[in-house]
C-alpha positions in Angstrom: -44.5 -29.5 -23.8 -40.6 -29.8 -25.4 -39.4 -30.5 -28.3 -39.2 -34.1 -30.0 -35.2 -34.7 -31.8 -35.1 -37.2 -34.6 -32.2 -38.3 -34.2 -31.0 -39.9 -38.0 -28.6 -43.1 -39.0 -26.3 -40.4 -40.0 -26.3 -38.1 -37.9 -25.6 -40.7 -35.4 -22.7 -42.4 -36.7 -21.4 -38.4 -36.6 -22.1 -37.9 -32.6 -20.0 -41.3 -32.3 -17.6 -39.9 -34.1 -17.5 -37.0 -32.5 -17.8 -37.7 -28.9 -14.6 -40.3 -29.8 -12.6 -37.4 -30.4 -13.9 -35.1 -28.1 -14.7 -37.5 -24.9 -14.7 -34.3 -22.2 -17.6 -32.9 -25.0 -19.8 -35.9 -23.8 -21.5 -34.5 -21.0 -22.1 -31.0 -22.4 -23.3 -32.1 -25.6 -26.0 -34.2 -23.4 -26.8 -30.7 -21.5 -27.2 -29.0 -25.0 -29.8 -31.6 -26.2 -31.6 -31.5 -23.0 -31.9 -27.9 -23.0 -32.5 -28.0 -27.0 -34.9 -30.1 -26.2 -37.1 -28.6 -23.3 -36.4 -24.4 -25.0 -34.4 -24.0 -28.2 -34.4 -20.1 -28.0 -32.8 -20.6 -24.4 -29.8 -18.1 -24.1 -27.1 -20.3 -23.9 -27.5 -22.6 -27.0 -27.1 -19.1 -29.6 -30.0 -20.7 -31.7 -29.6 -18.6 -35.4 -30.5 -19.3 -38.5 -27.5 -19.5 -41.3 -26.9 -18.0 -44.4 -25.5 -19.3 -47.7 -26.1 -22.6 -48.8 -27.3 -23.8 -45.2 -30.2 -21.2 -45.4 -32.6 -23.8 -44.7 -31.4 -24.5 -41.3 -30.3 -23.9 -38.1 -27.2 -23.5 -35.6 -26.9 -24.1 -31.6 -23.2 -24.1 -29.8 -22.2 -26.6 -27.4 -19.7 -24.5 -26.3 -18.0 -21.4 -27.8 -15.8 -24.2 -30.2 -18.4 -26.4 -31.5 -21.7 -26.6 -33.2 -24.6 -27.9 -34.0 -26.3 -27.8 -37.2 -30.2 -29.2 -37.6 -33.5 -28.4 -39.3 -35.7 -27.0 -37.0 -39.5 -27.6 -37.9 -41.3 -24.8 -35.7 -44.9 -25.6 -36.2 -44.5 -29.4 -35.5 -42.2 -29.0 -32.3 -39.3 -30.9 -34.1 -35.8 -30.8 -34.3 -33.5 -33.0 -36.8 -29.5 -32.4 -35.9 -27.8 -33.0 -39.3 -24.2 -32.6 -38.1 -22.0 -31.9 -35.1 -18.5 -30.4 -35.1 -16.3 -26.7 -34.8 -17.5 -24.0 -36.6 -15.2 -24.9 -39.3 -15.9 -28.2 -40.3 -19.8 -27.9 -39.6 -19.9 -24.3 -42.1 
């Protein structure tokens, strides 16, 4: 069994937002949540935990560039994105 993404108001106004800028992101932004969602510690996402004031959560890359940032509730199999973005504006 995968994983279930909440998927919040916010955090979907920011996809929106994000895929406007970044239109040639859309499809490999689906790819990461489909993989995200069926093995979070596959290879390719680069699931770690961050340091600092994000300590409580989590990042996966959609590509070398950009990032996801989410809480990442193990024992309940759930996954909350909280924002989406290059490393920069996400850290």
């Amino acid at each position: 069994m995968g994983y279930e993404i909440h998927i919040t108001d916010d955090y979907l106004k920011k996809v929106r937002k994000f895929i406007k800028r970044h239109k040639d992101m859309a499809s490999r932004y689906d790819k990461t949540i489909q993989i995200l969602r069926e093995n979070p510690y596959h290879p390719s996402l680069r699931l770690h935990k961050l340091n600092g004031e994000l300590n409580e959560y989590y990042s996966v890359s959609i590509n070398i560039e950009y990032r996801i940032i989410m809480d990442f509730i193990v024992v309940d199999k759930i996954i909350i994105p909280i924002n989406i973005g290059t490393h920069d504006e996400v850290y």
